[in-house]
C-alpha positions in Angstrom: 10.0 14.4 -19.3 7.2 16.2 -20.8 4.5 18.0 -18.1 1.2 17.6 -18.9 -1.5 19.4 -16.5 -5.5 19.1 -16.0 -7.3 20.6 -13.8 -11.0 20.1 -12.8 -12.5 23.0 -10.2 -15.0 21.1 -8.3 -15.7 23.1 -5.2 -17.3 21.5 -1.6 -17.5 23.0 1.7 -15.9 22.0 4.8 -13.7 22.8 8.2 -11.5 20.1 9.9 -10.7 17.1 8.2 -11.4 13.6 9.4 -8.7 10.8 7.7 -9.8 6.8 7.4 -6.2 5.4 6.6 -5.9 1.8 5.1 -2.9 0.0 5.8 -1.8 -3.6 4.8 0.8 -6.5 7.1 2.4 -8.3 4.7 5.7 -10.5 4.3 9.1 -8.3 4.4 10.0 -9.2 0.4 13.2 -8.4 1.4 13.6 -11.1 4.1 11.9 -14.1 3.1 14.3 -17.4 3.0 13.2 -19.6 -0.2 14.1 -23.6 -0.9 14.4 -24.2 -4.2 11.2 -22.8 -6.1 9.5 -22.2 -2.3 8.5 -19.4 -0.1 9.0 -20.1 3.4 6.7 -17.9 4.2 6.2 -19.0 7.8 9.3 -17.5 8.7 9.6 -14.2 7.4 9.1 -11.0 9.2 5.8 -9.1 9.5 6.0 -5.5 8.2 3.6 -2.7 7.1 3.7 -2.6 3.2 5.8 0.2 2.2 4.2 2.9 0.4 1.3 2.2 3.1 3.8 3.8 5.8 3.8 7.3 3.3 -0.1 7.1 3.2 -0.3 7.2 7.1 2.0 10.2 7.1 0.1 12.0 4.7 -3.2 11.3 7.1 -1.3 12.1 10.4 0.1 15.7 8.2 -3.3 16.7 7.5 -4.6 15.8 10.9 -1.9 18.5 12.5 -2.6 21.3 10.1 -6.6 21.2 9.9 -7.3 19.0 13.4 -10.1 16.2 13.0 -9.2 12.6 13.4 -7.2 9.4 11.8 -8.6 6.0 11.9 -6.5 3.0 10.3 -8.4 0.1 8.4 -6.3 -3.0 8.1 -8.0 -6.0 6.2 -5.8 -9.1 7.7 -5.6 -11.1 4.7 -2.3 -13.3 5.4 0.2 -12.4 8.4 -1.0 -10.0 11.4 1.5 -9.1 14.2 -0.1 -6.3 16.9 3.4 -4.8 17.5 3.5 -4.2 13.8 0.5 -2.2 13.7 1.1 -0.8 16.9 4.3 0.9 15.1 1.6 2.7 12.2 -0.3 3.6 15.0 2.3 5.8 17.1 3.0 7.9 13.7 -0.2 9.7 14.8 -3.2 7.3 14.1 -5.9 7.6 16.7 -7.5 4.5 16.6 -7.7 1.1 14.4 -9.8 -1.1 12.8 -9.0 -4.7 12.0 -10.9 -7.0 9.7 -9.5 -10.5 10.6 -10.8 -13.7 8.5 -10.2 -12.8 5.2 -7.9 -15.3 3.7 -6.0 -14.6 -0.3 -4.8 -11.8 -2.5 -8.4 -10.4 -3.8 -8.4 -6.5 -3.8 -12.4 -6.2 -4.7 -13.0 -8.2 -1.5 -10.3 -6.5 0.0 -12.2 -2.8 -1.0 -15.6 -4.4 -0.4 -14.6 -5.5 3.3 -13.4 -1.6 4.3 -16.3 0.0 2.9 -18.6 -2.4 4.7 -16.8 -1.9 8.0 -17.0 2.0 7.5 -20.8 1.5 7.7 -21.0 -0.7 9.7 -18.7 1.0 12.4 -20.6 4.3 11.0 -17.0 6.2 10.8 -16.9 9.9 10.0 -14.3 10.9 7.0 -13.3 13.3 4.7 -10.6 11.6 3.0 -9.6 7.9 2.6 -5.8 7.6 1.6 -3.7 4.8 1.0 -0.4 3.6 -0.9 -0.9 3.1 -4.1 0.1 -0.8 -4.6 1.2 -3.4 -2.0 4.4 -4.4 -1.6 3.2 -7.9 -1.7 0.6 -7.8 -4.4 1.1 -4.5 -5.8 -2.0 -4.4 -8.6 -2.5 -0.7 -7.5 -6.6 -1.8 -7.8 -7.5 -1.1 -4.2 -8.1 2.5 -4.1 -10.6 2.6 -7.9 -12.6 -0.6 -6.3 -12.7 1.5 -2.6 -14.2 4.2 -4.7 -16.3 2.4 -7.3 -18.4 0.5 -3.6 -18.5 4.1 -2.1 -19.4 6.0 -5.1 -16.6 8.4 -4.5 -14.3 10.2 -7.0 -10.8 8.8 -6.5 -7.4 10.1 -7.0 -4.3 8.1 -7.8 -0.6 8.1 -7.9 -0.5 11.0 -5.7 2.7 12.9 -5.1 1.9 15.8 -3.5 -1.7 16.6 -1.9 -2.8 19.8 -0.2 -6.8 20.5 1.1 -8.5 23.0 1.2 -11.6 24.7 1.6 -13.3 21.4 1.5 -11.8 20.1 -1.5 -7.9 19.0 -2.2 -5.7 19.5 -5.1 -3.4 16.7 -6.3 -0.6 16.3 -8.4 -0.5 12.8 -9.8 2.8 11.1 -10.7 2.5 9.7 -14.4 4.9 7.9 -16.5 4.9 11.0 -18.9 4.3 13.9 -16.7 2.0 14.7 -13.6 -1.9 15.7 -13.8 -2.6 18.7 -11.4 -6.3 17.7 -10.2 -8.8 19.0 -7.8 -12.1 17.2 -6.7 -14.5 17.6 -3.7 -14.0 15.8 -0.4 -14.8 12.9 0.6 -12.5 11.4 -1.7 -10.4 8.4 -1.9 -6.8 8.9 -2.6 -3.9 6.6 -3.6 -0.3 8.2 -2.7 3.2 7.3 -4.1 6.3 7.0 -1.9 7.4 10.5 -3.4 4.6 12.0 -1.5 6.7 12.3 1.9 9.2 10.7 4.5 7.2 8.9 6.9 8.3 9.5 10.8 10.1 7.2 12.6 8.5 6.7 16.3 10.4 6.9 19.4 9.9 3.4 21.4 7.8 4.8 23.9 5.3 6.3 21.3 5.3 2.4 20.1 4.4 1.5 23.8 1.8 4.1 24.2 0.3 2.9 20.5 -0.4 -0.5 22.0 -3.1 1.3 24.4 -4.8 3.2 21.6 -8.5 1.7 21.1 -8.6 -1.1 18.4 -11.4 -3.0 17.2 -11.9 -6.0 15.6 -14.3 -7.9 12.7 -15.2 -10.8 11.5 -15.5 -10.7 8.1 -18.1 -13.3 8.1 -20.0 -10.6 9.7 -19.3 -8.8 6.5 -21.6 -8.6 2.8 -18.6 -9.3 1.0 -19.9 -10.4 -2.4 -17.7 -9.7 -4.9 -15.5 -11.0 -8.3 -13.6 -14.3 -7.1 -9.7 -14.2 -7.7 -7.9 -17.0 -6.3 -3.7 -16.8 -6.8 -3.1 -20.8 -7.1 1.0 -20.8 -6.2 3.7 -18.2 -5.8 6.9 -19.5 -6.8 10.4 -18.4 -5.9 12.9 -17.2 -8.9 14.8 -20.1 -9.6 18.3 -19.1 -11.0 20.7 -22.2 -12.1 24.0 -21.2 -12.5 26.9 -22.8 -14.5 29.3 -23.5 -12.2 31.7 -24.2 -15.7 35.8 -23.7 -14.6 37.6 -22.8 -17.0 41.3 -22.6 -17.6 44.2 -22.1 -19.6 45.1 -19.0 -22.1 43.2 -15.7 -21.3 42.3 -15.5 -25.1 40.9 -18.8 -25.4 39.2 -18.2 -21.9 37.5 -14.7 -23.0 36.2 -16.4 -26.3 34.8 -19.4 -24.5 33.1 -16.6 -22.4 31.9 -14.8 -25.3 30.3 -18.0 -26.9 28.4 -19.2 -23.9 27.2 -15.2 -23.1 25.9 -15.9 -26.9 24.0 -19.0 -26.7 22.4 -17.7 -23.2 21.7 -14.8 -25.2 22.6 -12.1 -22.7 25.2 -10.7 -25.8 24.4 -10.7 -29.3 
């Protein structure tokens, strides 16, 4: 794999670092029982989207080596389960944020409703990190559309981060190579699950969590005006098989296996 570097020296002053964190519940993928073409959505587990676990790490990393604090922003746009979030929260978080009445997988409204709420809640931060796509939705658009509403740069498909002197320096994970990059802070930053191995909290750091100040918006409270995406059906993978016996002499068998591989055109 070819390395391809650019670098932009853009320098900004600054001490201890303040982290705004966004985090996403959605439906464990993994774990969701289907019927047919349907998602039986209604009983699958809760879980904090994936690479949205690596961004809190990151936050929680920078918080110990330059102090300052780490607020997570969750935008409940499907399933929310407190002893979920609690979990995020006892990796380090100080404090959360939910924005509840916000049905459907748009990410402008999505990006529109966390910049409103920091605003509105008038939140000091340095940084704003999270994963770079959802597990559920995964359109990796969040972070640009944070950034475009804030009229901060942004950084994305980060693998490794480090801050300093008021400014970080990134190394973005590309299909063809990485892009070394550095830009001033505040700055909103998309990470990949290469960047880290998020902690796993003891239980009684998941008890102490559910004590840790958490507030709560209405997102009709909220200027969300924004481009309209509504997702009309999500379908389950369908896959019929054969279910075609057959018998006899191995020769004939493995040609009869060959010929239908053929016309389903796995073999050519």
């Amino acid at each position: 794999m070819g390395k391809v570097k650019i670098i932009y020296l853009l320098n900004h002053a600054g001490g201890s670092v303040d982290v705004v964190v966004c985090l996403k519940l959605v439906y464990d993928e993994t774990q969701i029982p289907t019927e047919g073409d349907k998602l039986l959505l209604e009983r699958a587990p809760v879980k904090v989207s994936d690479i949205d676990k690596n961004a809190v790490e990151e936050a929680v990393r920078i918080k110990e080596k330059f102090g300052g604090t780490v607020t997570a922003i969750t935008v409940v746009t499907g399933p929310y389960d407190d002893a979920v979030l609690n979990e995020a929260l006892a990796m380090g978080v100080d404090r959360a944020v939910v924005v509840e009445g916000l049905k459907g997988h748009n990410p402008a409204k999505t990006a529109k409703a966390v910049a409103e709420v920091l605003k509105r809640e008038k939140l000091n931060y340095d940084m704003i990190i999270c994963g770079e796509g959802s597990s559920d939705q995964y359109s990796c658009a969040f972070a640009p559309m944070l950034a475009e509403y804030l009229s901060l740069p942004v950084v994305t498909f980060v693998g490794k981060l480090e801050v300093e002197n008021g400014k970080l320096r990134a190394e973005r994970f590309l299909e063809t190579g990485y892009e070394v990059v550095e830009a001033p802070l505040p700055a909103v930053i998309s990470v990949t699950s290469e960047i880290n191995e998020p902690r796993i909290p003891s239980v009684l750091q998941i008890m102490k969590a559910g004590k840790k100040e958490k507030s709560f918006v209405n997102a009709k409270e909220l200027d969300l005006a924004s481009p309209e995406l509504e997702v009309i059906e999500v379908k389950a993978y369908v896959r019929e098989r054969l279910r075609k016996k057959l018998e006899g002499d191995i020769s004939a068998i493995l040609s009869e296996i060959v010929r239908v591989l053929r016309e389903s055109g796995v073999v050519s």
